[in-house]
N, C-alpha and C positions, 0 to 999 in steps of 0.2 A: 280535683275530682274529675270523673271522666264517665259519660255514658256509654256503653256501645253495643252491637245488635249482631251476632252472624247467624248464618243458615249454612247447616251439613247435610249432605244428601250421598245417600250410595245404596246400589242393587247390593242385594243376600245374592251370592250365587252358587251351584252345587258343589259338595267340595266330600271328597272322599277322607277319611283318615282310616289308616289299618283296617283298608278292606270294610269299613261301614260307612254308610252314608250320614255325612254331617250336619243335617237339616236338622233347627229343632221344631219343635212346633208351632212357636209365634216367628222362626223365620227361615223360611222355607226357599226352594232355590225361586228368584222371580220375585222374591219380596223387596217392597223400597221403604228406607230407614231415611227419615229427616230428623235431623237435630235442630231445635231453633232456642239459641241460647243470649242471653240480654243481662249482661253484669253493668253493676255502679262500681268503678274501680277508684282507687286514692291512688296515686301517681306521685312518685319520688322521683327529680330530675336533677343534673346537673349541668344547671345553662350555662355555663360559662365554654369560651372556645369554641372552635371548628367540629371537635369528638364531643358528644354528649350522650351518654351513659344513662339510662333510665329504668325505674323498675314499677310497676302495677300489681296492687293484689284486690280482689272483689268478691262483692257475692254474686250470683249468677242466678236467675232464674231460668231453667233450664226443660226445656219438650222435647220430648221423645215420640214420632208417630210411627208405627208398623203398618203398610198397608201394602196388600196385594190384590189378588183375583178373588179369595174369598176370606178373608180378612184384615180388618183395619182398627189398632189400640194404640193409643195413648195413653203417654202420664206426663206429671210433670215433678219437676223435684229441684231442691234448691241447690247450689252447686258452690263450688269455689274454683276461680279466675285468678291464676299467677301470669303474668309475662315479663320479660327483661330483655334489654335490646339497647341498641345504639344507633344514633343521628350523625350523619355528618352532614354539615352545611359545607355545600358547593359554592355557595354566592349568597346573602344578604334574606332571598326572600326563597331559594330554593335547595334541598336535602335530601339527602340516601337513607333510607332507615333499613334494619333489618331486627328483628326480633323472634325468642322463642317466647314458645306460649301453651300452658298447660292448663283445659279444664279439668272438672272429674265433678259427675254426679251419679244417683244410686237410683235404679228405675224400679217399680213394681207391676206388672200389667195382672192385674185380676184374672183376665177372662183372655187367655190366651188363643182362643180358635177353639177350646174346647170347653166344656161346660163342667165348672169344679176347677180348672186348669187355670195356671197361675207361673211367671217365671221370673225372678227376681236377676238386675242385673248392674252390672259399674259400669260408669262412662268414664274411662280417659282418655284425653286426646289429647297429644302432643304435636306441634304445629311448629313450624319453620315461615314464617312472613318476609318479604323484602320486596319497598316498593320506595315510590319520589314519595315527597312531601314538599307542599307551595305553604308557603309564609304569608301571610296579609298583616300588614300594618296599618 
């Protein structure tokens, strides 16, 4: 079993498509989107050797905040947490990992900047990770 905690963060910014402008109304160009997302994941490994091979599935508790100059909504919603990836031990107490990693949760914001107004929407994010990993014995 495994805790773990990230935070996503990215400006909306104006974007044309076929001659309209693509703004919708809960995010507009100048809007900032944070994702703050916190899965219990079960963890299937294979220790043995230098290459170790691993996979993670979880549930996610998952926020969603929109906030600009004159609007600011959240929600939150339960999610699911895949990753799969691989270890190499360099030495005894120190290792290479790299892993992909996919959430996906469903948002509802009631009161989008308008009154009555309302925009339903899917989160997936698909992630590429690689970093060291230190051992403590």
């Amino acid at each position: 079993m495994e805790v773990e905690g990230f935070v996503t963060r990215s400006r909306v910014i104006h974007q044309i498509w076929s001659g309209i402008p693509a703004q919708s109304v809960i995010a507009g160009a100048g809007e900032q989107v944070r994702i703050v997302t916190t899965a219990l994941n079960v963890v299937a490994r294979y220790p043995r050797g230098r290459l170790q091979p691993y996979a993670r599935i979880g549930l996610a508790a998952v926020n969603a905040t929109v906030s600009g100059p004159s609007l600011s909504v959240s929600d939150s919603s339960p999610g699911l947490n895949l990753l799969a990836g691989v270890k190499l031990l360099l030495t005894e107490r120190a290792a290479v990992f790299c892993e992909g990693r996919y959430t996906y949760a469903s948002f509802q914001f009631e009161d989008a900047g308008l009154a009555g107004t309302g925009v339903k929407g899917v989160y997936q994010a698909p992630g590429f990770i690689a970093g060291v990993a230190w051992h403590f014995k």
